[in-house]
N, C-alpha and C positions, 0 to 999 in steps of 0.2 A: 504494500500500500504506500501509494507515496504521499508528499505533505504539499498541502496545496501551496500553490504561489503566494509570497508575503508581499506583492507589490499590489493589490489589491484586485487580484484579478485578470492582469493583465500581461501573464505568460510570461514572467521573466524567473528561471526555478532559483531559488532561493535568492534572488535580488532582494532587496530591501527599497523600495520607492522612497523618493524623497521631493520636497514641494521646494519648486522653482518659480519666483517671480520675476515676468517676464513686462520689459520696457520699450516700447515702441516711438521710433520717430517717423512723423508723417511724409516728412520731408527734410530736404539739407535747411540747415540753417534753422529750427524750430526745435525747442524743449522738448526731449523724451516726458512721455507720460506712461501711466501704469497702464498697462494692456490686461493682466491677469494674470493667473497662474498656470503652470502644465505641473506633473507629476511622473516621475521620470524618475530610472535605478541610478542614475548618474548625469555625469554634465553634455554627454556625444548625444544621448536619446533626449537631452531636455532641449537642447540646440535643434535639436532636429524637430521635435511639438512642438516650440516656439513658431520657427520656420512655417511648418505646417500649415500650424494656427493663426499666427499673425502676419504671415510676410508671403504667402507662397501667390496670391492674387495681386500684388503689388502694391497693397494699402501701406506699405509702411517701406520707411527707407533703409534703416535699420532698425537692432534688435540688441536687446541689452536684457542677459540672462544670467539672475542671479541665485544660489539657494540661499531661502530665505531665511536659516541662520546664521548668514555673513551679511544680512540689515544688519544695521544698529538703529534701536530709536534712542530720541534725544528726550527727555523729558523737563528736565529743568531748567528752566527760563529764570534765573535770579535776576529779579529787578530790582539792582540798587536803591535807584533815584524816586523807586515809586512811580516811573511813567506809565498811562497806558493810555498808548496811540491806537486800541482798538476800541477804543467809546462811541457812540453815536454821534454826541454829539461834540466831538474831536476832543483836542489835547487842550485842558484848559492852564493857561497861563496867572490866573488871577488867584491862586489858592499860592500859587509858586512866588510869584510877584511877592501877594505879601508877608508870606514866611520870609523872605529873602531881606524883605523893609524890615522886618523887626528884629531881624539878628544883627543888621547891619545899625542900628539903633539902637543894639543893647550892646553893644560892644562900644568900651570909652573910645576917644577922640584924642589922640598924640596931641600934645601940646609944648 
């Protein structure tokens, strides 16, 4: 008796599948964007789903294939200063302005 395929199915005997996210550009000169993912025992069979999937009709100019545990996310955004330039209704100057007038106020005057 033998042990089924661990790639989920998809005939490769004792491969191990692994998830690849795959970045397409539309055209020369334009930011890759995320296309999706393929699933694939290695990087030659994921190169080649990519292909398949996103590039083989000529939608894309190239192809940027990553597994996707060599991402890194970034999570922490330390805001110093306290800014944030994603408010509706923009970066307000006047809370800054006058913190700024009162230190500069509380601190003596060289004479």
């Amino acid at each position: 008796m033998t042990e089924p395929p661990k790639s989920g199915g998809a005939g490769f005997a004792g491969a191990v599948a692994g998830v690849f996210e795959v970045f397409r550009q539309e055209r020369k000169g334009v930011a890759f964007e995320h296309a999706g993912s393929v699933v694939a025992p290695d990087e030659t069979f994921a190169r080649a789903y990519a292909h398949e999937q996103y590039g083989r009709r000529g939608e894309s100019a190239a192809l940027w294939v990553v597994p996707r545990g060599s991402i890194l996310e970034v999570e922490d955004f330390v805001d110093e200063l306290n800014r944030n330039y994603h408010r509706v209704d923009g970066y307000s100057l006047k809370a800054k302005l006058a913190e700024a007038r009162g230190r500069a106020s509380a601190t003596p005057s060289p004479s």
